[in-house]
N, C-alpha and C positions, 0 to 999 in steps of 0.2 A: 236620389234619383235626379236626370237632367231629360232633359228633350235632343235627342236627333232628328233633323228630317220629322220635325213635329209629333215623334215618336218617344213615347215614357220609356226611357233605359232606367234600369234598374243599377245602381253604384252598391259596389261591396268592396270590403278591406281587406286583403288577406295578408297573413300572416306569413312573412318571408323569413325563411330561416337560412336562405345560399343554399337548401341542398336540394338536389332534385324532386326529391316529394311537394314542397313546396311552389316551387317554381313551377311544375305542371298546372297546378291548381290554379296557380295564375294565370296560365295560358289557356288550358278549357275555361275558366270563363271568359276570358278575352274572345275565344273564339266564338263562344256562346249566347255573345252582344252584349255582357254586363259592362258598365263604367268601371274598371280594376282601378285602385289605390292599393300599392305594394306599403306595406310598412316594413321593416325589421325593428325588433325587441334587442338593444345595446347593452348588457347586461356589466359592461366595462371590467371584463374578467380577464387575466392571460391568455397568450393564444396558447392549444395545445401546443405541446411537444411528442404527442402521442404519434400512431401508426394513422388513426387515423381524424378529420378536422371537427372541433369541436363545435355547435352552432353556435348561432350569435356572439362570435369572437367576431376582431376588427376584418381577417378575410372572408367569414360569413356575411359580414355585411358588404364588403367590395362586390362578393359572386352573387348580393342581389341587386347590389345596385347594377352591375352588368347585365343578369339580369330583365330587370324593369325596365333599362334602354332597349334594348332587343326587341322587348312586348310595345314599348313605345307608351307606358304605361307611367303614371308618377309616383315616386318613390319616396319616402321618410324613413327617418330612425329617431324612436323613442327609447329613451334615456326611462331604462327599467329597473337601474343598478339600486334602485334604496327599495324597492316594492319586492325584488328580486331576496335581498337582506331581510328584510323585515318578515317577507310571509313564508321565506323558503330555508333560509341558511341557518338562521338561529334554531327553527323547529328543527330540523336535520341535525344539528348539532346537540340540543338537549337530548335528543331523542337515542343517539348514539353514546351521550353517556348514562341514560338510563338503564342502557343494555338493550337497548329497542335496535329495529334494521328500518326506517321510516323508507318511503320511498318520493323523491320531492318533484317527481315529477304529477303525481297526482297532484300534488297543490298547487302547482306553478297552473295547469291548466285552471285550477280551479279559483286561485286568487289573484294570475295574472291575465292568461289568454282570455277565461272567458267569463273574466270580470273585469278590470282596467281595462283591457284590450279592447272586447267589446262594447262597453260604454264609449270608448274613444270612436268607435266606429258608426255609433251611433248617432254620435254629438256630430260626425261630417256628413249626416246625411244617408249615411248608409242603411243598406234595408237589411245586409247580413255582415258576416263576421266570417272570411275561409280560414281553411287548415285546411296542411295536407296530410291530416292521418286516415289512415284506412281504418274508418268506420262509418256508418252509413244512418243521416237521421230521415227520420221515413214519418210521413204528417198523416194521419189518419180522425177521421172525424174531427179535427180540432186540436187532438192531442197528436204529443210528439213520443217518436219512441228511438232510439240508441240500439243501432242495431250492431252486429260484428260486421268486418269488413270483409268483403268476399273471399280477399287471400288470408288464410286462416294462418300462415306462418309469417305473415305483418299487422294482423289486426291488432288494432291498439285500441279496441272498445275499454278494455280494462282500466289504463289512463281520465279515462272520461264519467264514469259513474257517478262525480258529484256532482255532474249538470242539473240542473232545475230546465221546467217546462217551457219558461222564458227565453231561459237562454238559449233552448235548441230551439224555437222558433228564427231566431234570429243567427242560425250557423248552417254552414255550408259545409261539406265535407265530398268535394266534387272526384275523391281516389278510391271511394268507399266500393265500388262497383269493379276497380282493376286490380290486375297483380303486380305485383313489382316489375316483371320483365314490363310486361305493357307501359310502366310508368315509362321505364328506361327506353323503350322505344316510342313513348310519345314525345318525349325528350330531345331526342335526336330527330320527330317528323316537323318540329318546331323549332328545331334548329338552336336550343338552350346550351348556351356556353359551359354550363355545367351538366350536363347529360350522361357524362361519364365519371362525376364524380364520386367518390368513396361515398357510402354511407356514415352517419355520428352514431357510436356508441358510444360514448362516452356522455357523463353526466355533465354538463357546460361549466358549471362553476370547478371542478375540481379537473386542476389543470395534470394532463399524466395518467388520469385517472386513479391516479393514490391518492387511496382513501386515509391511508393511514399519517400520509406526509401533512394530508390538508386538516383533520381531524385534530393531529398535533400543535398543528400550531394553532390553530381556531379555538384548541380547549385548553392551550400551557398552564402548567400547574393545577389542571383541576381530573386532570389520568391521573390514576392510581391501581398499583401494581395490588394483585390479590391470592387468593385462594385458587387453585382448580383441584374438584374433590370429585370424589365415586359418587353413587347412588346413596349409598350408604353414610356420608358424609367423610371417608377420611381423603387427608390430603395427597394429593397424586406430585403435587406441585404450585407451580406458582407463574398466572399473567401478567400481561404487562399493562393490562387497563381494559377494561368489558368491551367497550368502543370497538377496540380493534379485531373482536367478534361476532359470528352469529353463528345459529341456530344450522344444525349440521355441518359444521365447518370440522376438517379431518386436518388439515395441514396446521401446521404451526404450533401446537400444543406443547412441543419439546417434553413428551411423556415415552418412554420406550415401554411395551407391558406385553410384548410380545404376541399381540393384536391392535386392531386398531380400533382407535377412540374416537371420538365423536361426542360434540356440542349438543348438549340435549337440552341444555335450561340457562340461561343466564339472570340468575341473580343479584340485582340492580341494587336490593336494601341491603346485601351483604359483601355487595361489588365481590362476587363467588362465580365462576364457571361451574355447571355440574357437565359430567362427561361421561358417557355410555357406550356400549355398542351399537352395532349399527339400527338393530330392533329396537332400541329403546328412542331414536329418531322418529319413529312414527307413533301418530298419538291422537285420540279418536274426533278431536274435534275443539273447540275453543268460542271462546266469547268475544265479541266485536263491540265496541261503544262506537259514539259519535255517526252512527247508521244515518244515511240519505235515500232516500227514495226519487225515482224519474217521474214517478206517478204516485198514486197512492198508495203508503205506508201498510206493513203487513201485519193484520191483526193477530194471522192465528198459525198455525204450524202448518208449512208446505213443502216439500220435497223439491227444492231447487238445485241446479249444476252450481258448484262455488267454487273459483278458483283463487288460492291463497297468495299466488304472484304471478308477476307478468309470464313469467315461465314456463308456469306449471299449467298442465293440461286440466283442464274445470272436473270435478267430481261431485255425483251426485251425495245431496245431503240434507237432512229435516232441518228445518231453520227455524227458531221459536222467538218471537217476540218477549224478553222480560221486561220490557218498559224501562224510563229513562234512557230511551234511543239505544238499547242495547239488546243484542241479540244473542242467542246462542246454535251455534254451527255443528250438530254430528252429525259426521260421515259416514257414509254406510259402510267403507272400506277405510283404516286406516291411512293418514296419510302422513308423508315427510316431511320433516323442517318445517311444522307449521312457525310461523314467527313473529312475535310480536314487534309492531310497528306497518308491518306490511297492511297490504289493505286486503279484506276479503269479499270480491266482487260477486253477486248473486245475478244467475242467468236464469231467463226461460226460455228454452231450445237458443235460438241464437239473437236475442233481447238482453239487454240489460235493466234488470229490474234495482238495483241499488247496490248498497255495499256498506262498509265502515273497518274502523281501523281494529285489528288482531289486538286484544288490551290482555288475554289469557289465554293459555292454552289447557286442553282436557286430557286427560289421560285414557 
């Protein structure tokens, strides 16, 4: 915090990523009378070559430093390239050749954004930490809660589930109340040089978004070519390494059987595909280790919405605590592709109560 005009302004960091979500975030608080410090997160990765820009490449960081000139606002980049390695690209990598589908965006929030990130924010004085994801933290009696973001078809509450209490005292999520259009036209009433830029799908470290090109070379010599078999156990054929799979995956199998097949299991201790019809894709429910809670931890069995990826539309389900932070998820409806690695996030109505990573699936 500093003083204007003998007045306590409040100073917050936000998280610049060059694309417009971000960059609004900067601007309503700008407008809002907070002291803005723009950072961007360097992550020293190729730029894409894809359709469309990936963040925190070297032109994510020019379109924020352009930018934080605009807002009149100061700017940094921190150099995230070994924090980036260490807590995101290795677990991504092991995790893919267990035969797992990890998702590394939930960690990066959770071991960059709104752990390094935030403690840097803290350390200059600042009283929060922004993002521009749509999701909305809401302070009630003391406690904090992780709510969804109004627009239901960008909410990125799911992302966020490993935050702790502290940390959402201390974050700001100033898009959690608009829609994308509205971003995009706050964009252009601010006059943000990037207003009309593409959105990022793609994951930042993997340049192309091929998974398969990055996976290759990240794991040489440790792919290995296997089994793809029935139900039953006989051989259909032969992969080209677990990695290069997941859980409902139709293409690529090179199996002709005059229907179509589908990824129903991957077996990691026998580096094995199993492959079924499309019915045998769905499967009543699964076991979660490593579970976090926003609040207090769930002792006993409750009928919570869970949604098993960013994706997938949240589905009611009994949720039991078996201790050692692990839980067990059936659904009242069958559901597809459950898969291990993904994270399975537990709601109440539109709250996020916790979550943990898919370690089993149930039949």
């Amino acid at each position: 915090m500093h003083k204007r005009n003998n007045a306590i302004v409040p100073r917050v960091l936000v998280g610049m990523s060059g694309g417009v979500d971000s960059s609004v975030a900067a601007a309503l608080l700008k407008e809002a009378g907070y002291e803005v410090i723009g950072v961007t997160m360097c992550f020293n990765v190729p730029a894409s070559l894809g359709k469309r820009p990936s963040c925190c490449g070297i032109q994510g960081i020019e379109d924020a430093r352009r930018v934080a000139h605009k807002l009149g606002i100061r700017h940094y980049v921190l150099n995230f390239a070994r924090a980036l390695e260490e807590k995101v690209i290795r677990d991504f990598c092991q995790e893919y050749l267990r035969g797992h589908t990890p998702n590394p965006c939930v960690r990066c929030n959770q071991f960059l954004k709104f752990d390094i990130l935030l403690a840097k924010a803290l350390s200059l004085g600042c009283s929060h930490l922004a993002t521009g994801h749509y999701a909305r933290v809401i302070e009630k009696e003391g406690k904090y809660f992780l709510k969804k973001g109004r627009d239901r078809k960008k909410d990125q509450s799911y992302f966020l589930y490993r935050l702790s209490q502290q940390q959402l005292k201390h974050v700001l999520m100033p898009l959690g109340s608009f829609s994308k259009d509205e971003v995009r036209k706050l964009a252009r009433k601010f006059n943000l040089p990037v207003a009309d830029k593409p959105g990022s799908q793609e994951i930042c470290f993997i340049p192309k978004d091929d998974y398969h090109e990055f996976l290759a070379r990240r794991l040489s010599g440790k792919i290995k070519a296997g089994e793809i078999v029935d139900k039953e156990g006989n051989i259909l054929g032969t992969h080209k390494g677990i990695c290069y799979y997941t859980i409902g995956q139709r293409q690529g199998l090179g199996i002709a059987r005059g229907y179509p097949l589908y990824v129903i299991k991957i077996d990691g201790s026998k580096n094995r595909l199993v492959v079924g019809e499309k019915k045998d894709v769905f499967k009543a429910g699964c076991i979660v280790r490593a579970a976090h809670f926003l609040g207090e931890p769930l002792n006993k069995t409750v009928v919570l919405k869970v949604k098993i990826r960013y994706n997938h539309k949240e589905a009611s389900a009994r949720v039991s605590n078996l201790g050692r932070n692990k839980f067990k998820v059936i659904f009242k409806t069958a559901q597809p592709a459950i898969t291990p690695g993904q994270s399975a996030v537990f709601y109440d109505k539109d709250s996020v109560i916790g979550g943990g990573i898919i370690e089993k699936v149930r039949d």
